[in-house]
Structures are given as structure tokens and as C-alpha cells.
C-alpha positions in Angstrom: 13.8 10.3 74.0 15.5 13.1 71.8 18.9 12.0 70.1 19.1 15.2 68.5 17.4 18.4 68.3 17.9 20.9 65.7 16.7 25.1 65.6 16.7 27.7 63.3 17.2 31.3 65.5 15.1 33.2 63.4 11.8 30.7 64.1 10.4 30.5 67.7 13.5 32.3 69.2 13.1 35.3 67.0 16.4 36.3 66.3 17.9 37.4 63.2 18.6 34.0 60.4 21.6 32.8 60.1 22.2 30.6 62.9 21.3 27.2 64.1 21.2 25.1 67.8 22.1 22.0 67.7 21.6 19.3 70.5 22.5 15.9 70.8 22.5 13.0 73.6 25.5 11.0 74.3 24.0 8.0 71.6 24.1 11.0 68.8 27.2 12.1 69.7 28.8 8.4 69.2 27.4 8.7 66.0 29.0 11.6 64.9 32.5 10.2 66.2 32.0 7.5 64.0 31.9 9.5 60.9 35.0 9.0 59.1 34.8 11.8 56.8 33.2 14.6 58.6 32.2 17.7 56.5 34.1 21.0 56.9 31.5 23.4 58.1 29.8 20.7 60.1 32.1 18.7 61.8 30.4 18.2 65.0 33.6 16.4 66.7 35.3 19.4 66.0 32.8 22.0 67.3 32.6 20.1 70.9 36.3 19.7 70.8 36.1 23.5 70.4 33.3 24.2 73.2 34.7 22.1 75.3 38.4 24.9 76.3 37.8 27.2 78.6 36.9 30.0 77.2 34.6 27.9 74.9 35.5 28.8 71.5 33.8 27.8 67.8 36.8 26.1 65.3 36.0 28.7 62.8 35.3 32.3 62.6 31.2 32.7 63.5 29.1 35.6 62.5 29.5 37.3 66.6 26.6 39.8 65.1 24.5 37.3 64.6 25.4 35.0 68.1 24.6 39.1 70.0 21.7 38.9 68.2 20.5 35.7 69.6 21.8 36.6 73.3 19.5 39.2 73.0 16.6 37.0 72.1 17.1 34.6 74.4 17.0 37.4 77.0 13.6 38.2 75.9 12.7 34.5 75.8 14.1 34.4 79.7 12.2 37.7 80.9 8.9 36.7 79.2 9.2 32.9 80.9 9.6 29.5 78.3 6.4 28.6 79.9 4.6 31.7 79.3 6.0 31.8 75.3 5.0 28.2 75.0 1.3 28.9 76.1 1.0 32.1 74.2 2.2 30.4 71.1 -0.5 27.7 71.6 -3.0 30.7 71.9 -1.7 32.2 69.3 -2.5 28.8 67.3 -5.7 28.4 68.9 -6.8 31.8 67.9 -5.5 31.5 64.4 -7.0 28.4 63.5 -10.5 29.5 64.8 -10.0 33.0 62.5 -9.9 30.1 59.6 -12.8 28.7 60.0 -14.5 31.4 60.6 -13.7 32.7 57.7 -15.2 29.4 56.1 -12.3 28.4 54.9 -10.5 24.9 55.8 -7.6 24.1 57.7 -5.1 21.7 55.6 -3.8 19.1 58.4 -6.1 17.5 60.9 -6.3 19.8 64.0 -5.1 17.1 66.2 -1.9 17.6 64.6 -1.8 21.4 63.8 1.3 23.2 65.2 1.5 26.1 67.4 4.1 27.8 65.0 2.1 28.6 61.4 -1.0 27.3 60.5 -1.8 25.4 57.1 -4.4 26.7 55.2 -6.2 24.7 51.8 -6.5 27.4 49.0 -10.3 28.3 48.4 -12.0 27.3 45.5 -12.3 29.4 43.4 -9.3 31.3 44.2 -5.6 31.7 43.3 -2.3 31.9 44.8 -1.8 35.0 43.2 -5.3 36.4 44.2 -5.2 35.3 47.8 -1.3 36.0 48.9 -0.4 38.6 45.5 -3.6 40.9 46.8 -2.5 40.7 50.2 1.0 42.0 49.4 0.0 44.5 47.1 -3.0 46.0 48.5 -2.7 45.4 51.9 1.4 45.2 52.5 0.7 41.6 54.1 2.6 38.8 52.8 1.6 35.2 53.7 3.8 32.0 53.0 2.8 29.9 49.8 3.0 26.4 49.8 6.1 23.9 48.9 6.7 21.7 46.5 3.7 19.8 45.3 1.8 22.0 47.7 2.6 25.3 45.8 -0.4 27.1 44.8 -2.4 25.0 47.0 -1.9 26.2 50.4 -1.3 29.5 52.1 0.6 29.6 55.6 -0.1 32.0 58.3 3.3 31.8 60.8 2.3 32.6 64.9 5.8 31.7 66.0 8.4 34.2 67.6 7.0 37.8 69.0 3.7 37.8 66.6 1.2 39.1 69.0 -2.7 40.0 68.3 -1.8 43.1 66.5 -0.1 41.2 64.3 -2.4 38.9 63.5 -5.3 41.0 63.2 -3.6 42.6 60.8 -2.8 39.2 59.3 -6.7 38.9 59.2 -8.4 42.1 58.0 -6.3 41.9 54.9 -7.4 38.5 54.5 -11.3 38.8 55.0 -10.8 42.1 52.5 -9.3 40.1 49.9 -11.6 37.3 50.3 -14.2 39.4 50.0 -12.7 41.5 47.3 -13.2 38.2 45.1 -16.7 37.1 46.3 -15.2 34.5 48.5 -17.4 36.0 51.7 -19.7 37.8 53.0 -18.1 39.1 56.5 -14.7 40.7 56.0 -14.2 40.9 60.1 -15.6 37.3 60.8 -11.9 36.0 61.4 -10.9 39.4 63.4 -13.9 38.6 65.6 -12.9 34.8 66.2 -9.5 35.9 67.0 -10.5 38.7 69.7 -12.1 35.8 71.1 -8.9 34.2 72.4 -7.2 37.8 73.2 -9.8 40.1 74.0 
């Protein structure tokens, strides 16, 4: 079971950042009663105190163009269907990690255990952070996520989660079989295009 569960509005909801959900059972919500000193900003307590009146209220001022923001996307989440936006994330996944490979290069966490919102990727050999995600943004206007922490300059991350569609990530992947072939990295520019149409087309 889930004690608590915790989103950002601007990942698979794709609304503007600046917000997050928050979710808990009745165990979690013990928990957070037990606090003694609860933070300011955070005081749970206080924010279902808050929720609970009638009109449901927050305790402090909240950003209301950022909470219109994410009525709207939920909207779109509701007219598209959550089961249709689950499965065309996993397609979305599915297609990305198959661009990849075809593009001979290698996925960074087993593909048992990929997720359906951005995709991994090891840094070729050979190549650069700079050369890889720096040529990308500056020739082709397509900028990719680095890696974090001990995995800067080791990783690049290709993100499928919100309203990125095909045209989005064939974008996402002519820039990046141009720039791999730019530095000698291979030989077919369009072999990850091609694996994605696979999955869309």
C-alpha cells in the first residue's frame, strides 16, 4: 500500500512548476499529527484543518495562477482519459528506448526497470557532455537533461512525460543522430527516427 504520495504539477500533469500534490492514508496522516514542531510552510495538520471548511480553503495565501493553471491540466488529463495518458506514456517510453538503441547507444538502467517518464541514457565513448547536449542546444535548439550528481557528464536524459507527443520526439531524435554523427559517433543519422515511427507510425 501507498502511505504517501507525492507530485510535482509540472511532470506528468503538465502544468506550469510551482505546485505540488500531496496524498496520504490515514497511517501517514497519524504521523504528521505526531509531529511536535511542524514546519511553517508545511504543516500538513494545518493544511487539512484548512481543506477540511466548507469552502475548502489553504492556511496561507497560494499562487491561484498557478492552482488555474493546473485545473486546466487536469482538464486535459480528464478529456484525453488517465488510461489513455498512462498507455501513451508507456509508448512514448517504448518508442524512446528503442530510438536508443538504435542509435547504438546504451540505455543506463536495466530495461526492466526503465520508467515511462524520461529515459536514461550512458554517455558514448568518445563523446562529451558538452559535445552531445551543448551541440544539440546550439545547433539544433534541442536541449536534453544532463546527469546529477556523480552522474554529471555521464548520462544524458531524454524526458517523455506530460504532452510530449511524436513530433516532439522526433525532433528530440534528428538532432541527436546529427550530432552523433557530426562527431563520428554513427553512421545513420535517422536510424533512431526510424525506430521511433515504428511505435507511432
Amino acid at each position: 500500500h501507498i502511505d504517501a504520495c507525492v507530485t510535482g504539477s509540472q511532470k506528468c500533469l503538465a502544468a506550469p512548476p510551482g505546485l505540488a500534490a500531496i496524498t496520504f492514508n490515514d497511517d501517514a496522516w497519524a504521523a504528521c499529527e505526531k509531529v511536535e514542531d511542524n514546519n511553517y510552510y508545511l504543516n500538513m495538520p494545518k493544511y487539512r484543518a484548512n481543506g477540511n471548511k466548507d469552502p475548502a480553503q489553504t492556511p496561507y495565501t497560494p499562487s491561484v495562477s498557478l492552482i488555474y493553471a493546473l485545473k486546466e491540466a487536469l482538464e486535459v488529463v480528464h478529456e484525453e482519459g488517465l488510461e489513455n495518458r498512462v498507455a501513451r506514456h508507456h509508448q512514448a517510453a517504448a518508442a524512446t528506448r528503442d530510438a536508443v538503441k538504435a542509435l547504438g547507444l546504451e540505455l543506463f538502467p536495466d530495461e526492466a526497470v526503465s520508467s515511462a517518464t524520461v529515459t536514461a541514457v550512458k554517455m558514448p565513448e568518445g563523446a562529451t557532455d558538452a559535445q552531445i547536449r551543448g551541440t544539440m542546444l546550439d545547433k539544433y535548439f534541442v536541449q536534453l537533461a544532463g546527469g546529477q550528481d556523480h552522474l554529471k557528464g555521464n548520462i544524458i536524459r531524454i524526458g517523455h512525460m506530460g504532452v510530449i507527443s511524436y513530433k516532439e520526439l522526433a525532433i528530440t531524435f534528428t538532432a541527436l543522430g546529427l550530432t552523433l554523427k557530426g562527431l563520428g559517433l554513427v553512421d545513420d543519422a535517422g536510424a533512431g527516427v526510424a525506430a521511433l515511427a515504428d511505435h507511432y507510425i
